[in-house]
N, C-alpha and C positions, 0 to 999 in steps of 0.2 A: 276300398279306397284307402291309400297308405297320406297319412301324415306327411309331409314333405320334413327334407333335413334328419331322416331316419334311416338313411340304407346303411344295412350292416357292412363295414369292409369286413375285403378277405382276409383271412389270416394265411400268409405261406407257409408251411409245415416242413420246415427245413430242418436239417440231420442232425448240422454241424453249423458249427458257428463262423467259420466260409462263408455260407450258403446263407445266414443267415445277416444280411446286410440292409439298407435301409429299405429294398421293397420288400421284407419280412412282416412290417408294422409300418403303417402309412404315419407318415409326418405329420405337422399341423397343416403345409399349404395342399399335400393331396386331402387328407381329411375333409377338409373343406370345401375343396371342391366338388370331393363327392357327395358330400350332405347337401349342396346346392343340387343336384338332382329333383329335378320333379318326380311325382308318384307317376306310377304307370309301369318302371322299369324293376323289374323283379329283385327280388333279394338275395343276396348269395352268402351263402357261411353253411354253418352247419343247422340242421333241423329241415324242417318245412320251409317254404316263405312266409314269412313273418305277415304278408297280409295278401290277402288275395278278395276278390270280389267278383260277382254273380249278378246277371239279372233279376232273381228273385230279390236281394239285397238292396238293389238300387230302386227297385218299385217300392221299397218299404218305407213310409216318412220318420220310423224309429228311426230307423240306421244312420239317419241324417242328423239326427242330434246328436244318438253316440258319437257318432264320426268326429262330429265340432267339438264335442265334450274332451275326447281323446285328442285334438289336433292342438288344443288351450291348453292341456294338460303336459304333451310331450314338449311344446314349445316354452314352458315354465320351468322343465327341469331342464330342459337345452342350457338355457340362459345360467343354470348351478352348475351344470355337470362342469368336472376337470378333466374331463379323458383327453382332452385334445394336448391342454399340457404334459400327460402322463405318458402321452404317444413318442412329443416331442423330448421331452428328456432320455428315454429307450433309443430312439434313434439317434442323437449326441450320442449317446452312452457307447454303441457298436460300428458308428462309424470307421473308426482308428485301430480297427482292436489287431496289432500285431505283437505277437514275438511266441514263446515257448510257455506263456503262460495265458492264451486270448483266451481256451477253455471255461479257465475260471472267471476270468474277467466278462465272458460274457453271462456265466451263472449269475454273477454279482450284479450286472445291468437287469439280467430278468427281476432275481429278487427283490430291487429295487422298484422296477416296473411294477410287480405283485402288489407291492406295498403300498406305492401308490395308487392303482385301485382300490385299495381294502380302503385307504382316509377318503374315497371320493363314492363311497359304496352307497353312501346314504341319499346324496343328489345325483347320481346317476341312476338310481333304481327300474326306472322305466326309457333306459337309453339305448337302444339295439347295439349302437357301434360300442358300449362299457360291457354287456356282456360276450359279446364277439371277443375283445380284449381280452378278457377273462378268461373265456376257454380255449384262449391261444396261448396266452401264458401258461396253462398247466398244459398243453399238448407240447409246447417246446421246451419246456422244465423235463418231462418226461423222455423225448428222446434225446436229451443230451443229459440225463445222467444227475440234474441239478437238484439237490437237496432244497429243500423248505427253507431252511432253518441255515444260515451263514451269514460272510458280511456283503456288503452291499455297495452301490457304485457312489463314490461319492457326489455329493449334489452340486451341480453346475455354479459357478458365482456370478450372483447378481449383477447386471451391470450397476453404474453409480446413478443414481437418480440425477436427471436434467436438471441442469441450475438455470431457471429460467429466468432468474434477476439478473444474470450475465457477472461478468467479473468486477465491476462497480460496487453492488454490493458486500463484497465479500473486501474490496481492499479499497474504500473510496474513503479510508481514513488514513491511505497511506500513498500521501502523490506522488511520488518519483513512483511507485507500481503503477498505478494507475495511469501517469501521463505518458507512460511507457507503452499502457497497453493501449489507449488513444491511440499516439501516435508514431509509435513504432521505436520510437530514439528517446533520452532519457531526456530531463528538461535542462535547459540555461538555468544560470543563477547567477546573482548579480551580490555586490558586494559594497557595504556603508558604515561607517563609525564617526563618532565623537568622542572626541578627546580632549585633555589640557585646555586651553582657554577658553573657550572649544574651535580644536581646530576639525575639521569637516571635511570626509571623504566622502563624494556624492558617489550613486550608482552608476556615472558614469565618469568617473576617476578625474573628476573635477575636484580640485583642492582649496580649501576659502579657510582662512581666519577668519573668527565674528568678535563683534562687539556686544550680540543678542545679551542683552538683559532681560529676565522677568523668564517668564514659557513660552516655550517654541515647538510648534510640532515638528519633529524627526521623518517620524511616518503618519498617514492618514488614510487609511484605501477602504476596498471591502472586509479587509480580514483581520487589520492590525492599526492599534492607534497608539504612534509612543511623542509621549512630552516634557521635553528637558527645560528644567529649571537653570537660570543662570543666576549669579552672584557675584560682585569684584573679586577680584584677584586679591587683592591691595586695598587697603585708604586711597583714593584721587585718581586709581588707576583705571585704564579703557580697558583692558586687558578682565575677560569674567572667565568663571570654571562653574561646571556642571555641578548643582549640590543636591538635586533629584531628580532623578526618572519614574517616569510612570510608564508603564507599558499593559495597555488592553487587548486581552485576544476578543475578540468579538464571536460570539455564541455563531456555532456552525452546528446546526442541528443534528444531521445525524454522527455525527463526534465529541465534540464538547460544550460544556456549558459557558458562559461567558468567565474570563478569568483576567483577573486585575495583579499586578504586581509594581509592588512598589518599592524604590530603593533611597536611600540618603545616607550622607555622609558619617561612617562610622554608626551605619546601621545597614547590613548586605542581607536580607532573609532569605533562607532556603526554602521559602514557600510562598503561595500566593494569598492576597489581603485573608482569605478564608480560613486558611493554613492548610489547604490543602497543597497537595506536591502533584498533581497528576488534573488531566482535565474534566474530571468526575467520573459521576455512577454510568454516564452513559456507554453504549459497545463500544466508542470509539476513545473511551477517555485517558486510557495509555496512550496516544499517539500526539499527547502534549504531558509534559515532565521536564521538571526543575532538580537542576544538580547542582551539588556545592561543589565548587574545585578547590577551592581553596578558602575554609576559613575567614569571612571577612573581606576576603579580598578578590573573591572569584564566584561569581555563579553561570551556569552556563543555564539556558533551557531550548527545549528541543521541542519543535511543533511541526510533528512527522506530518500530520495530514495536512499541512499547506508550505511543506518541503523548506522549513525555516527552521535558521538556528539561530539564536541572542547570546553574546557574550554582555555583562555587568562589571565593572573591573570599581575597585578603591585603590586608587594608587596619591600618597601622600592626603590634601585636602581636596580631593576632586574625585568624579567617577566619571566612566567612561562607558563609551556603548560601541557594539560592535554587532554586524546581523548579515548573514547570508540568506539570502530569500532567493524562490523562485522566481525569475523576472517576469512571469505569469502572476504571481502574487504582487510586487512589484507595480504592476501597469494598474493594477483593478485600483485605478480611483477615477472619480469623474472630474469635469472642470473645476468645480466647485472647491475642491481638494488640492487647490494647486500650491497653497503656499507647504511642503513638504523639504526641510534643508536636505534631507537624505536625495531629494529627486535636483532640487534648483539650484541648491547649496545657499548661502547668506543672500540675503539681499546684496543690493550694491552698495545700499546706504549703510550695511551693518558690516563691511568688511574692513579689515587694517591690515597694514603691511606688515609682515614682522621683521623687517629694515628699523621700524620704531625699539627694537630691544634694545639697545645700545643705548639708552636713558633708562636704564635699571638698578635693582637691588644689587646685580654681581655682575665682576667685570666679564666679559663676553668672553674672555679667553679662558677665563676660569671653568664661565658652564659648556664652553666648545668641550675642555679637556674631562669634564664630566660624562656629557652625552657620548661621547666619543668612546667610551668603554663600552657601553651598551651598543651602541650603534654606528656602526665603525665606514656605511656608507651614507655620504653629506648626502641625502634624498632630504624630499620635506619630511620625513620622522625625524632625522635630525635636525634642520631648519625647525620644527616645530620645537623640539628638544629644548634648544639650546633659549628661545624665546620666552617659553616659561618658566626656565631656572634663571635665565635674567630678571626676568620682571617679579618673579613672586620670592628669588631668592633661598627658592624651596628645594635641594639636589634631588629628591622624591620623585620632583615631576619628570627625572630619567625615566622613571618605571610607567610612568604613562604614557610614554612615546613610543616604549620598547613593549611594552603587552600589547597598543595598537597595530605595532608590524607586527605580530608574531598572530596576532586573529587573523589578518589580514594572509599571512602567510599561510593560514588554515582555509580561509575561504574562500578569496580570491580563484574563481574558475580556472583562470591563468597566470601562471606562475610570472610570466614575462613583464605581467604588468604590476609587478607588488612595490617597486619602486617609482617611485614621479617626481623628475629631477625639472626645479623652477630656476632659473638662471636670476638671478639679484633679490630673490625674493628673503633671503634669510639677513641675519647680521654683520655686516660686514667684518673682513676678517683682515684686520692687522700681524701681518707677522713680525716675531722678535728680528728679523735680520733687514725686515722694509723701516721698521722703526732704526736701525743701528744706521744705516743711512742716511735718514732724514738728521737722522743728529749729528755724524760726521760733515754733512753736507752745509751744515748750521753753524760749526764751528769755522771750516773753512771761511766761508761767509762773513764770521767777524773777522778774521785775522785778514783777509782780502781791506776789508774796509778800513784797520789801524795800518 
């Protein structure tokens, strides 16, 4: 009675190495199937058959345990033995083998095959189909001529081991990857600042002056909470300016830790409350980073894995905020979160005209011809411009008008919308030649009447 899973293959005894192609040495799927054979069908290779059986044998109740003893034993070194691998790398190996030099190439596959047996010699010791292998390798090493002793085929490479976390894990601290690999197209991004009194570009390029005094949240969602302090402008004036920000990244687990930053006037830090510059120890905590641009008067930071970037500005006595976010990050807030200036822009109650500039510290043509350097289209950054060098007096607040176009010029998804022209909303504009009029017009006027 033969053990099942133990028939010797044949070895082909081929010349040349033509002749010697993959039915030479069975693969791993013929291997296979021939170990799947049940006992009964004889053995073929060289020697005797490896098992034969007798009716005397079969009446005997010893031979029934040997039998079992031998069938637990070859089925334990089945389970070690590597020939099936050693088969399969041999036949890789002479599949292809063309040109003026296949001879050697195929020495080198043998000896490699050899080789491989001799590391598997120890767990296959009781395997019929390892020494069948064996004595085929030195029968076809012999008649083609092959040394022992040379180099060898080199070994196949590995494929890459399955990432079975899928591509999340490997970049879900970096969203535009990620929400690319979702859903095929990169994401929207939406675009918000506070500036000068504060005037307020909502994410949906809705434009408000406020009179907000005390803290106001900016943002509020799942991912980010930022809250702008206001202050007068002036002694007695309506007119207020940013004099801190707070901005909270909110702890996202597998990226970063929770991270606070905070800014005020004639104090810009290049780091967060912690002093750290990065969003910690965790795998993900490069994909939040704070950069200086400028000395005092510029911080950018950059929070890769929820597709957002924060501009911080000091320009004269006020700061300003600028952020591009994913409009995916953007939406994640619930009702509860509604009062957001970045989303609603001012209340109604907290809004002024800036038609009221024109009762200021300078005269309106003064800070038109101010603004008017830096900002040479009348949009509301110059309407906004011209409002705060009126009212605070301060030529400075040109540079808060003009770093908010210029973020905005950075972030803005589209380029077409970076200007927002409001028809009478700015200070009215007296010209030197409508005044030369009215005053000609005046003198007439009395000499008509003498």
């Amino acid at each position: 009675m033969c053990p099942p899973g133990k028939e010797l293959p044949a070895l082909g005894a081929s010349s040349s190495p033509e002749e010697a192609d993959a039915g030479d040495l069975l693969n791993e799927a013929e291997t296979s199937q021939r170990v799947s054979n049940f006992p009964g069908s004889a053995w073929t290779g060289m020697g005797k058959p490896a098992c034969s059986e007798s009716p005397g044998q079969l009446e005997n109740p010893s031979f029934f345990l040997r039998a079992l003893f031998l069938l637990l034993f070859c089925g334990h070194v089945s389970s070690q033995c590597k020939i099936l691998r050693c088969n399969s790398e041999y036949v890789a190996a002479t599949l292809n083998l063309r040109g003026s030099n296949r001879n050697a190439a195929y020495c080198n596959a043998l000896r490699s095959y050899s080789h491989c047996t001799r590391k598997t010699a120890r767990t296959c010791r009781g395997d019929l189909a390892y020494h069948s292998a064996v004595h085929g390798i030195e029968d076809l090493m012999i008649q083609n001529n092959c040394s022992k002793e040379g180099p060898t085929s080199p070994p196949r490479p590995r494929p890459p081991a399955p990432n079975h976390q899928g591509f999340e894990s490997l970049d879900i601290c970096n969203y535009e990857k990620s929400f690319l690999y979702k859903h095929g197209q990169p994401p929207s991004y939406q675009h918000c600042a506070a500036f000068g009194d504060p005037h307020i570009r909502t994410f949906h390029d809705d434009f408000h002056t406020c009179r907000v005094e005390g803290s106001w949240p900016l943002l509020d969602n799942d991912y980010l909470f930022v809250q702008a302090t206001s202050s007068p402008v002036a002694k007695g004036s309506n007119a207020t300016v940013t004099s801190k920000l707070t901005i909270i990244f909110k702890n996202m687990k597998e990226c970063i830790d929770q991270k606070v930053y905070q800014a005020e006037i004639d104090n810009l830090p290049a780091a967060f409350e912690d002093g750290s510059v990065n969003g910690g120890e965790r795998p993900g905590g490069s994909s939040l980073v704070i950069r200086e641009r400028s000395p005092g008067q510029h911080v950018e930071i950059q929070a890769e894995y929820i597709g957002t970037t924060i501009a911080v500005r000091q320009a004269g006595r006020q700061l300003s905020f600028s952020i591009r976010a994913a409009e995916e990050v953007a939406r994640a807030f619930t009702e509860e979160q509604d009062l957001q200036l970045c989303v609603g822009g001012c209340p109604r109650s907290q809004r002024i005209s800036r038609s009221e500039c024109c009762r200021g510290r300078m005269a309106t043509e003064t800070a038109r011809a101010l603004c008017k350097e830096l900002l040479p289209v009348e949009d509301v950054y110059f309407q906004s411009c011209v409002f705060d060098v009126v009212t605070s007096g301060d030529a400075n607040f040109t540079m808060a008008a003009h770093g908010a176009l210029e973020d905005a010029r950075i972030f803005l998804p589209n380029a077409e919308k970076l200007h927002i022209f409001q028809a009478g909303a700015g200070c009215p504009h007296i010209s030197s030649s409508f005044l030369l009029l009215l005053l000609t017009s005046g003198l007439w006027a009395v000499l008509l009447h003498f």
